[in-house]
FIKOLZA-1660 file (N, C-alpha, C; in steps of 0.1 Angstrom, whole numbers, plus 5000, padded with zeros to 4 digits):
% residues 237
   i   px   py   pz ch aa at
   1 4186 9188 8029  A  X  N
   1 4198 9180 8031  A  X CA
   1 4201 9177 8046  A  X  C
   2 4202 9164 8049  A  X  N
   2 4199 9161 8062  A  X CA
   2 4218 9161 8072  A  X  C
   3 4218 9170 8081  A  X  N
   3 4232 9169 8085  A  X CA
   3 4235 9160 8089  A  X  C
   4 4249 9156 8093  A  X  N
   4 4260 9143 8095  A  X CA
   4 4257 9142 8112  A  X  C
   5 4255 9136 8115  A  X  N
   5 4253 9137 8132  A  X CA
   5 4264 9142 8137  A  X  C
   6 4281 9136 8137  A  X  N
   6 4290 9143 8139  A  X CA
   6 4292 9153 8141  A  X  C
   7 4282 9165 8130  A  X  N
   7 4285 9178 8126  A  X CA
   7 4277 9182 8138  A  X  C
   8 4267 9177 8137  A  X  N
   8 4255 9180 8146  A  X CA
   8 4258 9184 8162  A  X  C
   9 4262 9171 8164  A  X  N
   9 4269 9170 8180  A  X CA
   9 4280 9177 8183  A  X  C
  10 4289 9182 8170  A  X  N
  10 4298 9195 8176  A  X CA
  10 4297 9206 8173  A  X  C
  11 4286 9208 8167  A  X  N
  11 4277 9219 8168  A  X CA
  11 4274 9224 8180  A  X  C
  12 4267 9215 8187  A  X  N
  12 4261 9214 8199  A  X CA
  12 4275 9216 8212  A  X  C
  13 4283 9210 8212  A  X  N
  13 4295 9214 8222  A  X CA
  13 4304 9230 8220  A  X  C
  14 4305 9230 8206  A  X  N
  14 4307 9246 8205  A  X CA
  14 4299 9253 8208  A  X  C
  15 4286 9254 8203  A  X  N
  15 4278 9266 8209  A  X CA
  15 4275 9267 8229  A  X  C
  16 4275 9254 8228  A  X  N
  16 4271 9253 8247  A  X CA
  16 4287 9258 8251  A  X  C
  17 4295 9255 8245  A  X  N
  17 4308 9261 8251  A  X CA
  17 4313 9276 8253  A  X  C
  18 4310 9281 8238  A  X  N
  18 4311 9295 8235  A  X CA
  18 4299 9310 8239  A  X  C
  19 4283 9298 8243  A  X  N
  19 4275 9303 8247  A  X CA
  19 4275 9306 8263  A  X  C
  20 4284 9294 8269  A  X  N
  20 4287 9299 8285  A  X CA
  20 4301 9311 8288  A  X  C
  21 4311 9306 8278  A  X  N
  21 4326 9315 8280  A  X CA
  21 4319 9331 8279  A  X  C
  22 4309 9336 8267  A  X  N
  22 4309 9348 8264  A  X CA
  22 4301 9352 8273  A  X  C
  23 4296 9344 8277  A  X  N
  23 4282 9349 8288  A  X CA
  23 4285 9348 8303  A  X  C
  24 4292 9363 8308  A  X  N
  24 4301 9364 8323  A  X CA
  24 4290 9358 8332  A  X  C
  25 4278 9363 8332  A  X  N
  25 4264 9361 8343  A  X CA
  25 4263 9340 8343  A  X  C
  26 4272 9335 8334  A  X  N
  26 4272 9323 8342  A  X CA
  26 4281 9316 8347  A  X  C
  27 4292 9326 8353  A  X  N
  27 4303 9324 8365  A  X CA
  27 4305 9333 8372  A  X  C
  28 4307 9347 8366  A  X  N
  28 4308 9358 8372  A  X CA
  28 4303 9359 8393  A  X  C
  29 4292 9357 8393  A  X  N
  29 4280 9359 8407  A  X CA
  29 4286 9346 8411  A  X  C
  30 4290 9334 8407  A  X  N
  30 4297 9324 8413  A  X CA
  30 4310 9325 8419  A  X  C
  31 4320 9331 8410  A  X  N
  31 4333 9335 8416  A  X CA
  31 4332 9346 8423  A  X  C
  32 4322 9357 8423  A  X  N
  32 4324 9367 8437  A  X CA
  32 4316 9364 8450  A  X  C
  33 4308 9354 8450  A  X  N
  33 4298 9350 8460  A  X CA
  33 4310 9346 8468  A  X  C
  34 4313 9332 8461  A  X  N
  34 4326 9322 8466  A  X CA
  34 4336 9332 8474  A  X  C
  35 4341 9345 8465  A  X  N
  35 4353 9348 8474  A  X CA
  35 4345 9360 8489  A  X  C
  36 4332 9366 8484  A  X  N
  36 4327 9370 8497  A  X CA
  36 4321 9363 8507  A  X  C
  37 4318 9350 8505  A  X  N
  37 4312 9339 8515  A  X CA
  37 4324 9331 8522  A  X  C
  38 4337 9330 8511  A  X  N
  38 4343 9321 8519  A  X CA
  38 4341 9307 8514  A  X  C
  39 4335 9305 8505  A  X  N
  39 4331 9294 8500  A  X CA
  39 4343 9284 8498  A  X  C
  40 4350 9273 8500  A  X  N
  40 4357 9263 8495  A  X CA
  40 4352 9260 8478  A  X  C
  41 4364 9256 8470  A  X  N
  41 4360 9254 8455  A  X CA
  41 4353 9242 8460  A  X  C
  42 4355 9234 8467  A  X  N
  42 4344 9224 8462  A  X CA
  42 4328 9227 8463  A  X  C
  43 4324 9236 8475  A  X  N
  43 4313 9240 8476  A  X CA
  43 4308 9249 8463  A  X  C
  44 4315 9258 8463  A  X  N
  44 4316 9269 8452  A  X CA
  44 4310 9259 8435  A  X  C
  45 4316 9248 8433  A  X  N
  45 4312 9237 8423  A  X CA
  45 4302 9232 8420  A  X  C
  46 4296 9229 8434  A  X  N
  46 4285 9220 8436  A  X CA
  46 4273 9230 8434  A  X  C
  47 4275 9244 8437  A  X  N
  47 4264 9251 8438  A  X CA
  47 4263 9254 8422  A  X  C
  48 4276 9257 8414  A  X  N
  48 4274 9260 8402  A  X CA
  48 4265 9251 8393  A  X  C
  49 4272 9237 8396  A  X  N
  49 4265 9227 8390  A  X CA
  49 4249 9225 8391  A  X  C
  50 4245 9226 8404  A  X  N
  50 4234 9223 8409  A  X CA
  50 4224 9236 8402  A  X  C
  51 4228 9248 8399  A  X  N
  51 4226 9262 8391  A  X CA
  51 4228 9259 8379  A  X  C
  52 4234 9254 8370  A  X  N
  52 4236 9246 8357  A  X CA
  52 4230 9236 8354  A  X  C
  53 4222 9231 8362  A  X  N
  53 4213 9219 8362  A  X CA
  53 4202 9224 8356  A  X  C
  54 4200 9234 8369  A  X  N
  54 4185 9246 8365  A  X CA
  54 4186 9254 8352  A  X  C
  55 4196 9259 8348  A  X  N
  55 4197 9264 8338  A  X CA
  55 4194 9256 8322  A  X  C
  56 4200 9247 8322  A  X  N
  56 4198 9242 8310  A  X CA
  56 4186 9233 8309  A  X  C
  57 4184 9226 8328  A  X  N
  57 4168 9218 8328  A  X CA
  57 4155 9228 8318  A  X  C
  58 4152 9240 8323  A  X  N
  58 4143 9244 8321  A  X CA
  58 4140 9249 8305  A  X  C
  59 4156 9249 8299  A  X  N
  59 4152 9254 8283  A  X CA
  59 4153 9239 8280  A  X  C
  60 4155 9226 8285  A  X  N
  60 4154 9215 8277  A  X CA
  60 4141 9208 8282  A  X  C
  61 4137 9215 8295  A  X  N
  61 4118 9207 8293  A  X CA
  61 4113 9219 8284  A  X  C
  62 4113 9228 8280  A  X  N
  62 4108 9238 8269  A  X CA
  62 4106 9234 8257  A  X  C
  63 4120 9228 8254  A  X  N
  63 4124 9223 8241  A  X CA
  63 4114 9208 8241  A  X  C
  64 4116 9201 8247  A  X  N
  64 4109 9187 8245  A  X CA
  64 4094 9196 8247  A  X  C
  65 4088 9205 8258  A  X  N
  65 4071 9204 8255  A  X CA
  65 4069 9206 8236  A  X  C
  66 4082 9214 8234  A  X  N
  66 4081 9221 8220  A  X CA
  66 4078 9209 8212  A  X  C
  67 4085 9204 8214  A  X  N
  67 4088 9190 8204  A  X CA
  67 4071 9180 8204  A  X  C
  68 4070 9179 8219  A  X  N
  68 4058 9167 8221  A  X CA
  68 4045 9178 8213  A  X  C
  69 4043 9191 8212  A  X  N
  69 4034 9194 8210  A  X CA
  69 4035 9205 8195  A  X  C
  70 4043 9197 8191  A  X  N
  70 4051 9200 8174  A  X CA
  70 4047 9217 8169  A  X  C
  71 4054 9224 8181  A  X  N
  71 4057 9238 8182  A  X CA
  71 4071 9245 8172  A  X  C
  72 4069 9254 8166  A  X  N
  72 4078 9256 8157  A  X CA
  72 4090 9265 8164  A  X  C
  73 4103 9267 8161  A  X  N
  73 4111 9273 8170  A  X CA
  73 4106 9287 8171  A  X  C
  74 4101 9294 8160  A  X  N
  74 4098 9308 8161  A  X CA
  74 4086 9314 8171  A  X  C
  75 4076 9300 8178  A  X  N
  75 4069 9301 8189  A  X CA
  75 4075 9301 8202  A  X  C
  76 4086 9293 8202  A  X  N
  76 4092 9293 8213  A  X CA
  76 4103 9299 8218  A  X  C
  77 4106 9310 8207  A  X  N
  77 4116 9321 8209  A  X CA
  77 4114 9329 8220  A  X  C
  78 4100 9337 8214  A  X  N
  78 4093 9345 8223  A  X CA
  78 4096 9340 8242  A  X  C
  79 4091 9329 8242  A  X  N
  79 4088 9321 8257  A  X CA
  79 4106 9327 8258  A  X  C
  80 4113 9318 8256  A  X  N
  80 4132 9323 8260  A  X CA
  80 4129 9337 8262  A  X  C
  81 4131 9343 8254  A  X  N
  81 4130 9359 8255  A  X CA
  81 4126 9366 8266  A  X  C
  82 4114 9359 8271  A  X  N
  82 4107 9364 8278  A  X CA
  82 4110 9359 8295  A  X  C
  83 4120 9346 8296  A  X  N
  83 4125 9340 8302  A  X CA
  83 4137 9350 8310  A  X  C
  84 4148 9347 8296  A  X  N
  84 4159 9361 8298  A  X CA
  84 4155 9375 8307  A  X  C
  85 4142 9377 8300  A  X  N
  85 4146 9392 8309  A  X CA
  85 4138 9388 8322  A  X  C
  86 4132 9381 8322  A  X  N
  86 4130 9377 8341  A  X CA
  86 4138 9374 8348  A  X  C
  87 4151 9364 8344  A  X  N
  87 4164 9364 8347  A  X CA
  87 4171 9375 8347  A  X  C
  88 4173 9388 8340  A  X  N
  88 4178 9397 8342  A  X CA
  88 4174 9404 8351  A  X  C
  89 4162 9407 8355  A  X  N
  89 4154 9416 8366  A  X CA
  89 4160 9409 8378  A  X  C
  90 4155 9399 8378  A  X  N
  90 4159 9388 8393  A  X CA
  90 4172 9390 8393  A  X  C
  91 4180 9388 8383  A  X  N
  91 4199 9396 8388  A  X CA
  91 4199 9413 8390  A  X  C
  92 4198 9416 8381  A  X  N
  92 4194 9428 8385  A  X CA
  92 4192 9438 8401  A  X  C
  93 4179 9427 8408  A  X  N
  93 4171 9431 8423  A  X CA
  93 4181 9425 8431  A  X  C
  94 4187 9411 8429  A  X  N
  94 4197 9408 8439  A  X CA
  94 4207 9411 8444  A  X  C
  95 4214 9417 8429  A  X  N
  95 4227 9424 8425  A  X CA
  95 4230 9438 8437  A  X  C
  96 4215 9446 8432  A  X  N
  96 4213 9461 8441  A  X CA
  96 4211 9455 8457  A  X  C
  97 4200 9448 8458  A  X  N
  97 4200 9446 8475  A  X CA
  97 4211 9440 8481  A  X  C
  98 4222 9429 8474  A  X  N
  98 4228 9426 8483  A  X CA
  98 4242 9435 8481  A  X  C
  99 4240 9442 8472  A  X  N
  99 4253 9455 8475  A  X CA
  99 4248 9465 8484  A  X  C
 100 4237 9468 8485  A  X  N
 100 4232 9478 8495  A  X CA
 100 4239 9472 8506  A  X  C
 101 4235 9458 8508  A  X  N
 101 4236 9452 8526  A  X CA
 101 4255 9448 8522  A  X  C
 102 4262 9449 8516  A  X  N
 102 4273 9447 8515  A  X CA
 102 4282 9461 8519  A  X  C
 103 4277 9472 8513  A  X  N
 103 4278 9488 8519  A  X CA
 103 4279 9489 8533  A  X  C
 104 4263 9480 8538  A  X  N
 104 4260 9487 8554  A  X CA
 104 4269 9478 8562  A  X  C
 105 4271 9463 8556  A  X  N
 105 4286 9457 8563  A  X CA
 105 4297 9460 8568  A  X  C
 106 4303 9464 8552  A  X  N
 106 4313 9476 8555  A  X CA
 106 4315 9482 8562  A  X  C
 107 4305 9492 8563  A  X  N
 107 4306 9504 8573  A  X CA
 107 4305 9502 8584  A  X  C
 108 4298 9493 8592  A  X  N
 108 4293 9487 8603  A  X CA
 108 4312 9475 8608  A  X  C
 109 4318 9474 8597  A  X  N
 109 4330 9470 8604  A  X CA
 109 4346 9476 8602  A  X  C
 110 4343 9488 8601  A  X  N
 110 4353 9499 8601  A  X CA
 110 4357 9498 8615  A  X  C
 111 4371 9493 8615  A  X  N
 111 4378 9496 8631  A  X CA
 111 4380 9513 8633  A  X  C
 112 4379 9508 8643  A  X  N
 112 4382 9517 8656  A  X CA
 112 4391 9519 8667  A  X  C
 113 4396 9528 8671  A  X  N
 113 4410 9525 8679  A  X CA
 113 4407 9528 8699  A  X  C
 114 4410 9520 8705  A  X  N
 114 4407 9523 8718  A  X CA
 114 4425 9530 8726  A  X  C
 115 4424 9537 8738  A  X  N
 115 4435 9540 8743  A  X CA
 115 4435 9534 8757  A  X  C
 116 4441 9526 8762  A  X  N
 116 4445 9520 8775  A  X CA
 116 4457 9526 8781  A  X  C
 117 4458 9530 8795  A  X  N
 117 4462 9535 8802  A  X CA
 117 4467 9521 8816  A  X  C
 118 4480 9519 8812  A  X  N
 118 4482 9507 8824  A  X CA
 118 4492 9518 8830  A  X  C
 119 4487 9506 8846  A  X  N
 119 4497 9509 8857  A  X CA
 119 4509 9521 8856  A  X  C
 120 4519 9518 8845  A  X  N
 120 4530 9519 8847  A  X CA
 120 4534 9531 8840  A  X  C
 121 4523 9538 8838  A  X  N
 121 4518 9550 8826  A  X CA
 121 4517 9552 8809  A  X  C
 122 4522 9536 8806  A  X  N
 122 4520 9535 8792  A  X CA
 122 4507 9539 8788  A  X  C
 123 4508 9535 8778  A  X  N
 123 4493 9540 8772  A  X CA
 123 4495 9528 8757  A  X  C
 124 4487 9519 8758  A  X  N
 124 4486 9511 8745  A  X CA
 124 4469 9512 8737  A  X  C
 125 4468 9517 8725  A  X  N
 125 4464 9516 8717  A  X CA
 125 4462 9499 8707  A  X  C
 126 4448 9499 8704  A  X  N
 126 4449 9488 8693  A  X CA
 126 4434 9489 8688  A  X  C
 127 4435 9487 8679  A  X  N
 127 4423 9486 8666  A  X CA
 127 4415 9473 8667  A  X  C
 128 4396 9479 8666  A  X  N
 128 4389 9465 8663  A  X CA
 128 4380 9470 8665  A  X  C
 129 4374 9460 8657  A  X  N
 129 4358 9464 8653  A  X CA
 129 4349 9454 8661  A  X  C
 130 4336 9461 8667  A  X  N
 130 4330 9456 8672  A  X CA
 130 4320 9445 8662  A  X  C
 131 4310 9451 8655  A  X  N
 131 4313 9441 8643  A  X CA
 131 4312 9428 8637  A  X  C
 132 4328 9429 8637  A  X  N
 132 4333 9418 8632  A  X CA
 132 4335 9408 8645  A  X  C
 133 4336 9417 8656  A  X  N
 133 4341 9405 8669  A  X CA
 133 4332 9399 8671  A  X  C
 134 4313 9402 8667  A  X  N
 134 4305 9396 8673  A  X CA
 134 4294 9394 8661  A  X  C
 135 4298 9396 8645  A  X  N
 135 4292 9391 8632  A  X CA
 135 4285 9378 8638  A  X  C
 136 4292 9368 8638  A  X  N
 136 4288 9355 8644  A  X CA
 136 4271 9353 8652  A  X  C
 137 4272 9367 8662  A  X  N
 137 4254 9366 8667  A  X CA
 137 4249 9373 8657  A  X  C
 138 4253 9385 8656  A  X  N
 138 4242 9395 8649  A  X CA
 138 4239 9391 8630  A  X  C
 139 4249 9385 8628  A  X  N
 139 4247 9384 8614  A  X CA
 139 4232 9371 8609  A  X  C
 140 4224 9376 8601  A  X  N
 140 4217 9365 8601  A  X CA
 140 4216 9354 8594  A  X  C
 141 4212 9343 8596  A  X  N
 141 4218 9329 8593  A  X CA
 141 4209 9330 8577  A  X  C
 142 4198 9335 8575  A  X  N
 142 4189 9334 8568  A  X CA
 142 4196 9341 8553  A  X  C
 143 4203 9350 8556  A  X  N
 143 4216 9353 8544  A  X CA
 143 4226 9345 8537  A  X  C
 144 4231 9340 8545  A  X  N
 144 4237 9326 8540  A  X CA
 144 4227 9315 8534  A  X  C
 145 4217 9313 8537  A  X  N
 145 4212 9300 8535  A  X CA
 145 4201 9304 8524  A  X  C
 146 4198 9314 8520  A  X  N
 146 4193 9322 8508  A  X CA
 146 4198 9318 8496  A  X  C
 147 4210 9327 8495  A  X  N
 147 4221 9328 8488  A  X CA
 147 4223 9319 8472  A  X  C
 148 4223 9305 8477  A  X  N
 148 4227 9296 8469  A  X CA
 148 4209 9293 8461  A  X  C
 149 4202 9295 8469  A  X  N
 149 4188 9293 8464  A  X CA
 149 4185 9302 8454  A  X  C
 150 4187 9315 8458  A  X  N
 150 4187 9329 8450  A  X CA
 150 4192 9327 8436  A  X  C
 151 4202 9322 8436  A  X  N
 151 4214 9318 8424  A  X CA
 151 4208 9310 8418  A  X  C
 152 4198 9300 8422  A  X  N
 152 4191 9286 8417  A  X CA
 152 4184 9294 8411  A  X  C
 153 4175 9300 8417  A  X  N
 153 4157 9305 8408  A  X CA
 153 4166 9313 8400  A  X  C
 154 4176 9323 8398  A  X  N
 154 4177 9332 8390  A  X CA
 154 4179 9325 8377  A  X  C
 155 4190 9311 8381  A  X  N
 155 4195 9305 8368  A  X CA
 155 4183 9294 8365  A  X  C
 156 4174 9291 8368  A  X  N
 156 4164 9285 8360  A  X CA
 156 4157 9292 8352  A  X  C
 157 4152 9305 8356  A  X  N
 157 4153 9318 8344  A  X CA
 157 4157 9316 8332  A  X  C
 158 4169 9318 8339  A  X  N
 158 4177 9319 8326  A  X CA
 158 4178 9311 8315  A  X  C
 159 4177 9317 8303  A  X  N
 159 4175 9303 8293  A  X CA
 159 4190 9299 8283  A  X  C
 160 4188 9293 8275  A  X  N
 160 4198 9285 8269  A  X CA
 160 4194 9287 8249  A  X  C
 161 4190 9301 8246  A  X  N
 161 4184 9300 8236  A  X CA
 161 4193 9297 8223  A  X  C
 162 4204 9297 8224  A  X  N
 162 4208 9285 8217  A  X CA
 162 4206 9273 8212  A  X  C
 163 4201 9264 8225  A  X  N
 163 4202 9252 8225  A  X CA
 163 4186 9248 8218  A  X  C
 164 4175 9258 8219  A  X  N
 164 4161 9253 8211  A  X CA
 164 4163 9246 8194  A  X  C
 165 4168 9258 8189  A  X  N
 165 4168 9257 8172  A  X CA
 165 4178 9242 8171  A  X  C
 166 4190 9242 8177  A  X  N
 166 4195 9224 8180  A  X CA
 166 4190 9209 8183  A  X  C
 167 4183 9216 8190  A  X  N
 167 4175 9203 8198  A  X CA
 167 4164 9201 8185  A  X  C
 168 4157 9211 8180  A  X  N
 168 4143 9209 8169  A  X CA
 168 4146 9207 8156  A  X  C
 169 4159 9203 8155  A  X  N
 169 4166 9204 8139  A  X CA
 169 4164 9184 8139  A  X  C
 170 4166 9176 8150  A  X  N
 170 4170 9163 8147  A  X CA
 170 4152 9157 8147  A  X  C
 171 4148 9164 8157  A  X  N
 171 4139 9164 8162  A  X CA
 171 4122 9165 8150  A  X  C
 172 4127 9175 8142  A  X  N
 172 4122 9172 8128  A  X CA
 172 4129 9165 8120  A  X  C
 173 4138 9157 8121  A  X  N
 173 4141 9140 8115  A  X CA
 173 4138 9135 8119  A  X  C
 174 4132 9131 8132  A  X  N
 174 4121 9121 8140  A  X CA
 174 4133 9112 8142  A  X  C
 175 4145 9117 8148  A  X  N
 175 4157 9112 8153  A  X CA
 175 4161 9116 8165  A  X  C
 176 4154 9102 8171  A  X  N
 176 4160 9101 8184  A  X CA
 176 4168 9097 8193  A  X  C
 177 4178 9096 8186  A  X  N
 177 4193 9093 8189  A  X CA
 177 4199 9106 8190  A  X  C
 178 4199 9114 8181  A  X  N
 178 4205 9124 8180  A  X CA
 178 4200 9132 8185  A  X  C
 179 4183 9137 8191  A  X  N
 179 4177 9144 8199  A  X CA
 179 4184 9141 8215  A  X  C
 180 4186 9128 8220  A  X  N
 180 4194 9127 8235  A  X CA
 180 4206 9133 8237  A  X  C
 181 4216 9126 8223  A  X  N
 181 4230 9127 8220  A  X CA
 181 4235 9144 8221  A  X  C
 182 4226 9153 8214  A  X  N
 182 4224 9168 8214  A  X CA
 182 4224 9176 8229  A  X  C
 183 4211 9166 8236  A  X  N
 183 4206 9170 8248  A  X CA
 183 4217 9173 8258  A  X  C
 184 4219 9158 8260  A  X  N
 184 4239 9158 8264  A  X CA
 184 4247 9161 8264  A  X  C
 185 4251 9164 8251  A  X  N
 185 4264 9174 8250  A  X CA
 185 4263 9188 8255  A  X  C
 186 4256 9193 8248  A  X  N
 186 4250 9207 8251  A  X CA
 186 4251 9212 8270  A  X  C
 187 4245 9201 8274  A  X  N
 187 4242 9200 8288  A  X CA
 187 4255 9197 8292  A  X  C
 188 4262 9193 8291  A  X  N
 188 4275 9186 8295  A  X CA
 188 4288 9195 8291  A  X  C
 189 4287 9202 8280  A  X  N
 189 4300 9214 8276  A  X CA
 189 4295 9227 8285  A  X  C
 190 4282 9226 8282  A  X  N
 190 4273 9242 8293  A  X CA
 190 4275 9243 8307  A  X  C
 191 4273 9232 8314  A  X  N
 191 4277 9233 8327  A  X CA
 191 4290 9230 8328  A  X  C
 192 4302 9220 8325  A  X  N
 192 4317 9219 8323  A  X CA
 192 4325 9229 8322  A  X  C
 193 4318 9242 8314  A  X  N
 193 4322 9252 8309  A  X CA
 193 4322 9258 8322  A  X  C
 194 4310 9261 8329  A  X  N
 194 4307 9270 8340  A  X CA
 194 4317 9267 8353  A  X  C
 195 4317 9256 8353  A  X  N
 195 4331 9248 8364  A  X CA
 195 4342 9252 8363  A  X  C
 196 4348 9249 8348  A  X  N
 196 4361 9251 8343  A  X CA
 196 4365 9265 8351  A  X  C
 197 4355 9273 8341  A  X  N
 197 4355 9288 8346  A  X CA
 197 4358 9291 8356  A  X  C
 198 4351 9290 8369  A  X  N
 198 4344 9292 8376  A  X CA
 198 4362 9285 8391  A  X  C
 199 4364 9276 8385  A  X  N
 199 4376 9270 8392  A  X CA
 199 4386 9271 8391  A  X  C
 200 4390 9277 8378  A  X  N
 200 4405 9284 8372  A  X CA
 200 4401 9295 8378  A  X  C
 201 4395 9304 8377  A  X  N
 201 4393 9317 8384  A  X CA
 201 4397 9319 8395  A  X  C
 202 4390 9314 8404  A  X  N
 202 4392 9314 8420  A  X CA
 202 4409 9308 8419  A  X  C
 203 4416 9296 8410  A  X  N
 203 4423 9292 8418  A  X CA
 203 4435 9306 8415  A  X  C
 204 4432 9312 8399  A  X  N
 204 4443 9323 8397  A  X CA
 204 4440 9335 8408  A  X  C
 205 4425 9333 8417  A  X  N
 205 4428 9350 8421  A  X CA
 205 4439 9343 8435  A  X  C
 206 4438 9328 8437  A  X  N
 206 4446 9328 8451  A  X CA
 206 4463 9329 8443  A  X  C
 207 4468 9331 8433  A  X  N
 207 4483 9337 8428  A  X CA
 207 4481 9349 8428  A  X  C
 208 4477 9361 8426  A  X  N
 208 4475 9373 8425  A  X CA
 208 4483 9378 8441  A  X  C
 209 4489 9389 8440  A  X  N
 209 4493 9398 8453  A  X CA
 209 4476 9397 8461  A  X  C
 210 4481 9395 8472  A  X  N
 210 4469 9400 8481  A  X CA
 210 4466 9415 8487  A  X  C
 211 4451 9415 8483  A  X  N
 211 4452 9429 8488  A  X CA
 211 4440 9430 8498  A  X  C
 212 4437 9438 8503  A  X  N
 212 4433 9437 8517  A  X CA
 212 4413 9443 8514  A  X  C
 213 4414 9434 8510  A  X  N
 213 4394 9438 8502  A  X CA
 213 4383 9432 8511  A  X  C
 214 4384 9422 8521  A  X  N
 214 4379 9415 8527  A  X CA
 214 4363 9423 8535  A  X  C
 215 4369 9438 8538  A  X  N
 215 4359 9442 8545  A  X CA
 215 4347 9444 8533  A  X  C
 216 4350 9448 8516  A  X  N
 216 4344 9451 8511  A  X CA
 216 4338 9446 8500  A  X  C
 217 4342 9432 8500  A  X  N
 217 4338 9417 8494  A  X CA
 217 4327 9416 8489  A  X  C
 218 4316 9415 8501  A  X  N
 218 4301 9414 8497  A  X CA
 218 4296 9433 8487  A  X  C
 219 4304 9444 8492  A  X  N
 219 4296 9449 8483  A  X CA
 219 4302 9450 8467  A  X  C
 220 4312 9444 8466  A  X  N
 220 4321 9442 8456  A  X CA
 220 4310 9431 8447  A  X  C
 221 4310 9420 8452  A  X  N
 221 4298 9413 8447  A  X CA
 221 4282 9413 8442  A  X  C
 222 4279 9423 8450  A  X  N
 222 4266 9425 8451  A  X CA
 222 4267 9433 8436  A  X  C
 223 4274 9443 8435  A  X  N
 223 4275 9451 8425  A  X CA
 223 4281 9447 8407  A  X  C
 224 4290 9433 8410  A  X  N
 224 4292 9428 8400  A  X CA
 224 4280 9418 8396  A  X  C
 225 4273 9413 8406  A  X  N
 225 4261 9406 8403  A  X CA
 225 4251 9414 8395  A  X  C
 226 4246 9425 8398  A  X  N
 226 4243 9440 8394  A  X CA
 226 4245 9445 8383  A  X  C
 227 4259 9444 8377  A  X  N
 227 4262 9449 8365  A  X CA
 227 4262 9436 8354  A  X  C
 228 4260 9425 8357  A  X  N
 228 4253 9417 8351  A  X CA
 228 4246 9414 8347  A  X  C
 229 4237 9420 8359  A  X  N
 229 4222 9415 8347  A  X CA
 229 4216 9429 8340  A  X  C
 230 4229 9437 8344  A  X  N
 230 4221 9452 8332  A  X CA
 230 4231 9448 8320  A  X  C
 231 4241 9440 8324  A  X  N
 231 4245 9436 8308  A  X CA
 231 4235 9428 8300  A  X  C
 232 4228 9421 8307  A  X  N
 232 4222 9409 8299  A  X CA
 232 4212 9414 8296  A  X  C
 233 4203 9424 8301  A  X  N
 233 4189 9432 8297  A  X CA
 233 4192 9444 8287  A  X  C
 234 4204 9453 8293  A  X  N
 234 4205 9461 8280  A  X CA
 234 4215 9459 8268  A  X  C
 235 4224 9451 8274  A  X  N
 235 4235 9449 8264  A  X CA
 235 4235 9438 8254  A  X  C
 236 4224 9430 8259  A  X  N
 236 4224 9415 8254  A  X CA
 236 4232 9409 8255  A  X  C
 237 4243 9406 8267  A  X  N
 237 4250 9401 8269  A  X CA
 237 4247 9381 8269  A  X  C
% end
């Protein structure tokens, strides 16, 4: 019984919708990067998007080799599968090393108090970190400019194994209208999703009380990036 395209195509926007909401690891490392980088939401977007490109590109050239070379989905599971946990490792190694160097940050900009002794016998004290006065030289540029790339390869990894058994359902009707129509949606609620997310978040943490986290940001991140991908490898997140 051949399904209703209709059915089909919101098929396709629920699962790509409920497949990104449940799944933290595709905003989560976006919204803590953003608030340890400093990132503006529009940058913060553009990197998601551009990471959501990669993400669904590579399970949708998967799906089409599948298709041109009339692969059954139960062959192409395996390949996802095997996808995912390369994705998880690669969060995983990024997660740990950039909380390590988010630790040595830290600690490296713990103020310190000086005592001055003027003229008149006062004595004024004041707090600062060496640090942070001079991050600007010592920090390296190559960290920043990583970053967003790091987030790219991880999320090309990453697969979309939902979206295979969808895409090869129309696809064995030799329906190609509904194979693009699918492609689209999917692609288009999957990344929307990641934005939505990803933009309401950031704008609710700027309503929240402020609290004074700033020094400990990057290892705050590093370590939620971290417990992400041990969700996704052992939890099946």
């Amino acid at each position: 019984m051949q399904l209703d395209s209709s059915v089909l195509y919101l098929t396709a926007a629920s699962i790509g919708f409920f497949h990104t909401l449940l799944g933290p690891d595709h905003y989560l490392p976006f919204i803590v990067i953003s608030k340890a980088r400093k990132w503006s939401i529009l940058k913060t977007n553009i990197i998601t998007f551009l990471c959501g490109i990669g993400h669904v590109g590579s399970s949708i050239a998967i799906g089409f080799i599948g298709i041109l070379l009339g692969i059954a989905v139960n062959k192409l599971t395996p390949i996802e599968a095997t996808r995912g946990s390369v994705a998880a490792w690669l969060m995983i190694a990024f997660g740990l090393v950039y909380f390590i160097w988010g630790v040595r940050k830290a600690v490296k900009q713990k103020e310190h108090t000086h005592d001055h002794m003027h003229s008149d016998g006062t004595v004024h004290v004041h707090k600062h970190s060496h640090f942070r006065e001079h991050s600007h030289i010592h920090e390296k540029k190559s960290i920043k400019e990583l970053t967003p790339w790091i987030l790219f390869t991880i999320f090309i990894f990453g697969p979309c194994e939902p979206f295979i058994p969808i895409l090869l359902y129309p696809a064995a009707q030799n329906n190609i209208m509904d194979i693009v129509m699918v492609t689209l949606i999917f692609s288009s609620v999957t990344i929307g999703t990641m934005m939505l997310v990803v933009s309401t978040s950031l704008l609710g943490i700027k309503l929240l009380p402020k609290i004074n986290l700033e020094r400990f940001m990057h290892a705050i991140a590093g370590a939620t990036i971290f417990l992400c991908g041990i969700g996704i490898k052992f939890l099946g997140l």
